[in-house]
C-alpha positions in Angstrom: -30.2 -48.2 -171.2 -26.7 -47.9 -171.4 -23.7 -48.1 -168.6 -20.5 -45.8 -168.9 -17.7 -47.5 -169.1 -15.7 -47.2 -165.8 -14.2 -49.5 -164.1 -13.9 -48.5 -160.9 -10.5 -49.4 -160.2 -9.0 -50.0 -156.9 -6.3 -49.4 -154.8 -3.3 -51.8 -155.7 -3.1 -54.5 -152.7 1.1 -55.3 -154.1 0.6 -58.7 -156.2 3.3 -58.7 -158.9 0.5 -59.9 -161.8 2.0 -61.6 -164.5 3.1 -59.7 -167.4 1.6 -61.9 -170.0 -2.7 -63.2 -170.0 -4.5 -66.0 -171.9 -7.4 -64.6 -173.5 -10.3 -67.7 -173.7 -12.0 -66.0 -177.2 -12.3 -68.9 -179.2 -15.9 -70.0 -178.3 -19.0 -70.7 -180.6 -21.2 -69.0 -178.6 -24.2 -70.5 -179.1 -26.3 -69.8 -176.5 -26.2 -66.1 -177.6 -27.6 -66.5 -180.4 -28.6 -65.0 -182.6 -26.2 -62.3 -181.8 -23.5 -64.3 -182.3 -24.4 -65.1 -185.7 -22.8 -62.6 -187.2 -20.3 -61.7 -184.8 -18.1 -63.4 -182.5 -19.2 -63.5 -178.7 -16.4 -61.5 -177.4 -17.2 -58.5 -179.9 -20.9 -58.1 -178.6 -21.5 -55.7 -176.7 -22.6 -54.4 -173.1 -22.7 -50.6 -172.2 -21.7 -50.1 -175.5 -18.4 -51.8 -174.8 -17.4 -55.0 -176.2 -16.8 -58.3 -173.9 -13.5 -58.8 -174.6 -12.7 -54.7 -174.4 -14.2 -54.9 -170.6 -12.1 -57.8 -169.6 -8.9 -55.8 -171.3 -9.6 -52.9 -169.6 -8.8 -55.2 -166.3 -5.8 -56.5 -167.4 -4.1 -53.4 -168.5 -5.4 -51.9 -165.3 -3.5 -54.6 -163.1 -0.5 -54.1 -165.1 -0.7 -57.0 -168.2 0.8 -56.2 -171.6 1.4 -59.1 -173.3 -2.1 -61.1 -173.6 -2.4 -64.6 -176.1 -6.2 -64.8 -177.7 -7.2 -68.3 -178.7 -9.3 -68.0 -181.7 -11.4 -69.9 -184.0 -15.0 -68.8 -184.9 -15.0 -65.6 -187.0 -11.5 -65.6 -186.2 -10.7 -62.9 -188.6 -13.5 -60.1 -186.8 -11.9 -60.9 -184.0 -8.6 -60.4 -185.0 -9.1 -57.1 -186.7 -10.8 -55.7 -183.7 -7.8 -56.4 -181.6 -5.3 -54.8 -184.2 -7.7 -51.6 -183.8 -8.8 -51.4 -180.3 -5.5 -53.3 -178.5 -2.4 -51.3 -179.7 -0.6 -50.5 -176.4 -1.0 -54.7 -175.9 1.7 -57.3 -177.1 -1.0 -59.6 -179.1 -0.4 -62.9 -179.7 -3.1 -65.2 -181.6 -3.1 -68.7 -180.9 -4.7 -70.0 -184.0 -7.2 -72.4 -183.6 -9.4 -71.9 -187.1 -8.7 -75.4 -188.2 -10.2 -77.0 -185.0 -11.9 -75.6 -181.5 -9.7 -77.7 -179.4 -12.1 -76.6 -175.9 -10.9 -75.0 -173.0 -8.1 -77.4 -172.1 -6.5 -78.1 -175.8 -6.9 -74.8 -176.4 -4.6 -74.0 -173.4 -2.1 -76.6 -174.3 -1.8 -75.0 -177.9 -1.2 -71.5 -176.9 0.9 -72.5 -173.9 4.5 -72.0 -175.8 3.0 -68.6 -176.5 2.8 -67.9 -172.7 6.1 -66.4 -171.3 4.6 -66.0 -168.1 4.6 -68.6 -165.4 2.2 -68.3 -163.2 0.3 -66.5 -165.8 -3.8 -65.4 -165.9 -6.6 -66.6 -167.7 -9.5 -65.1 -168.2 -12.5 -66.0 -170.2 -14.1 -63.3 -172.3 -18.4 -64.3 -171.2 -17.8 -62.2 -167.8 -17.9 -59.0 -166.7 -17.2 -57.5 -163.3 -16.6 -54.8 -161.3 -13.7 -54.9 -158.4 -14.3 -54.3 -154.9 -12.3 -52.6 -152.6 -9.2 -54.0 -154.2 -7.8 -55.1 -157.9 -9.0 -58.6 -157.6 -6.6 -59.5 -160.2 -3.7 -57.7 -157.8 -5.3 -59.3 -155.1 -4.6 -62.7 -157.1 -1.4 -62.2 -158.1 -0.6 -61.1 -154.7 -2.3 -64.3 -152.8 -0.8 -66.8 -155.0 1.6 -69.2 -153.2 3.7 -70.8 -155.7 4.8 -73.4 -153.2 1.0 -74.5 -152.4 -0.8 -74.1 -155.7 -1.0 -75.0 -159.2 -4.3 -73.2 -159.5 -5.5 -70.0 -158.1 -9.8 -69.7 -159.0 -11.6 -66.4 -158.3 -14.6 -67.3 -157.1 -18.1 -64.9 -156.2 -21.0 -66.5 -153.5 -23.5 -67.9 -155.2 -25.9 -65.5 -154.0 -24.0 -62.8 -155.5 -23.6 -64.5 -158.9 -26.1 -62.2 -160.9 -28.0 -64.1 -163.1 -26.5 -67.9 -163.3 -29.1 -70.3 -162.8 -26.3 -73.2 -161.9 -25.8 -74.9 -157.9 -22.2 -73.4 -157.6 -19.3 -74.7 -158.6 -17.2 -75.6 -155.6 -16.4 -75.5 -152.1 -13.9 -73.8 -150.3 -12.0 -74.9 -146.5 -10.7 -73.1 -144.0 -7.5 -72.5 -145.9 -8.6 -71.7 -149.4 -8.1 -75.4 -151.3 -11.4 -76.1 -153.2 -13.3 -79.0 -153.7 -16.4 -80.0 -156.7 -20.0 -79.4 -155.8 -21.1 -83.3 -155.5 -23.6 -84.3 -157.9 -27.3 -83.2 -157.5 -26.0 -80.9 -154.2 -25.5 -77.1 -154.2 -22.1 -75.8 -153.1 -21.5 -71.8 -151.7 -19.2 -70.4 -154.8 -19.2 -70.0 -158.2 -16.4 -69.4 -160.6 -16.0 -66.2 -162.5 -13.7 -67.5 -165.3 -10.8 -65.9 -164.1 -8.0 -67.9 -162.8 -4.3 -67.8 -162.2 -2.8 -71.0 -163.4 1.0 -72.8 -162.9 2.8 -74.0 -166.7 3.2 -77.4 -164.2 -0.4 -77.9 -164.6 -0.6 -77.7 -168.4 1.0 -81.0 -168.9 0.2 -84.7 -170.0 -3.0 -84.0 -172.2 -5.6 -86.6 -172.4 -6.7 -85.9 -176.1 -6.3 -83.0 -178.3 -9.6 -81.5 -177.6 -10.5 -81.6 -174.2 -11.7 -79.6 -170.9 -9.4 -77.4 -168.3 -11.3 -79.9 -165.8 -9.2 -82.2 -166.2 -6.3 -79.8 -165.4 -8.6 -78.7 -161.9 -9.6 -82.5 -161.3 -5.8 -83.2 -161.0 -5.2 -80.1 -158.7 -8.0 -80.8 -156.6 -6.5 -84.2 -155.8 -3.3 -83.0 -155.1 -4.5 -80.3 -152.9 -2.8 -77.4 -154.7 -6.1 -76.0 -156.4 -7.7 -72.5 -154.2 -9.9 -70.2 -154.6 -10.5 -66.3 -153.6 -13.6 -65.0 -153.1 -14.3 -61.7 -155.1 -15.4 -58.8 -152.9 -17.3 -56.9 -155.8 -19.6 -57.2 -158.5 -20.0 -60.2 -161.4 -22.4 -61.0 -164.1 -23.0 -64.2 -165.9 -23.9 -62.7 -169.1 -24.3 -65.9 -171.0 -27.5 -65.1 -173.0 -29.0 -62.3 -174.4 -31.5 -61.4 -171.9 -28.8 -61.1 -169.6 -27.1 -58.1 -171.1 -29.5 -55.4 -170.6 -29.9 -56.5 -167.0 -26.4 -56.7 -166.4 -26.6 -52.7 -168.0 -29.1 -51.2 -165.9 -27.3 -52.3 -162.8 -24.0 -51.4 -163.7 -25.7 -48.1 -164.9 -26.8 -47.6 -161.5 -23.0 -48.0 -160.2 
């Protein structure tokens, strides 16, 4: 069973949203194997649509036409679909064939590519369907550049289709978030889309490390929040996620 590929866009709520988006593509994949063998993980597909093509769908929806991919595994697939199926876009590749640099390193290579400050980033293993609002809109128009240096969206973990974790973090009264202590559960879990400040991107441990060092240093400061996303996600992480994740977006 397949799902049509709609959107369901929503009314704008007036955020500005950044011009410009960091694409997280650069990913092994591994645990979707063995359909990332010969593909990389943001070309397979769900509803017939690609991972990456859902997640630029949103962007150009909330207004984005500039977006810089990080790539490294089967760079050059990925590459070539873009230059197909992303001509209206400004694309900028941030080359990382000679060395996966993770989520952090991979941010601080691309990060003179990114003319955007704040600026979005959005990892290409989620899919999701907005609820009454543009949640990236809703983002761009909740961020507070005075308070934050990070801006999470976040979905209840009882609405987190299919991810077996404990949540992520915690949320207060006014929206700062805190780390689900060890062998504890905590309320929300993130979605992989973020709105992040060029302050935070600073002072790298290593080369190749994790954007949680970037949050742990946010958290601490108290300028790291999160928004709670009124509509649909999936954690489509494996493939026996993906034709569940179809059959209910088939069913709208």
């Amino acid at each position: 069973m397949t799902a049509k590929r709609t959107l369901h866009i929503r009314p704008d709520p007036g955020g500005e949203v950044p011009k410009t988006a960091m694409v997280m593509a650069a990913g092994l994949g591994t645990r979707m194997r063995p359909l990332s063998a010969t593909r990389p993980k943001p070309l397979i597909k769900i509803g017939g649509t690609t991972f990456i093509d859902h997640v630029l769908d949103h962007l150009r929806a909330a207004g984005v036409s500039r977006i810089v991919v990080n790539a490294h595994y089967l760079a050059d697939m990925l590459e070539a679909h873009l230059a197909t199926n992303a001509r209206d876009l400004d694309v900028v590749i941030s080359d990382e064939r000679g060395q996966l640099l993770d989520t952090g390193g991979g941010l601080v290579k691309a990060l003179p590519l990114i003319d955007a400050d704040p600026f979005l980033c959005v990892n290409t293993d989620n899919i999701w369907v907005d609820g009454p609002l543009d949640s990236l809109k809703l983002m761009a128009q909740t961020w507070d550049d005075a308070r934050m240096d990070v801006l999470m969206l976040l979905i209840p973990q009882a609405r987190a289709h299919y991810n077996a974790g404990r949540g992520d973090f915690h949320l207060d009264q006014l929206g700062r978030l805190w780390r689900r202590r060890p062998a504890r559960v905590a309320p929300y879990v993130w979605t992989g889309i973020q709105m992040l400040s060029k302050r935070l991107i600073v002072d790298p441990p290593s080369e190749v490390f994790s954007t949680n060092v970037f949050w742990d240093r946010a958290i601490a400061a108290g300028r790291a929040y999160g928004l709670v996303h009124q509509g649909l996600w999936f954690d489509v992480g494996t493939p026996g996620a993906i034709p569940k994740t179809e059959a209910m977006l088939a069913d709208g």
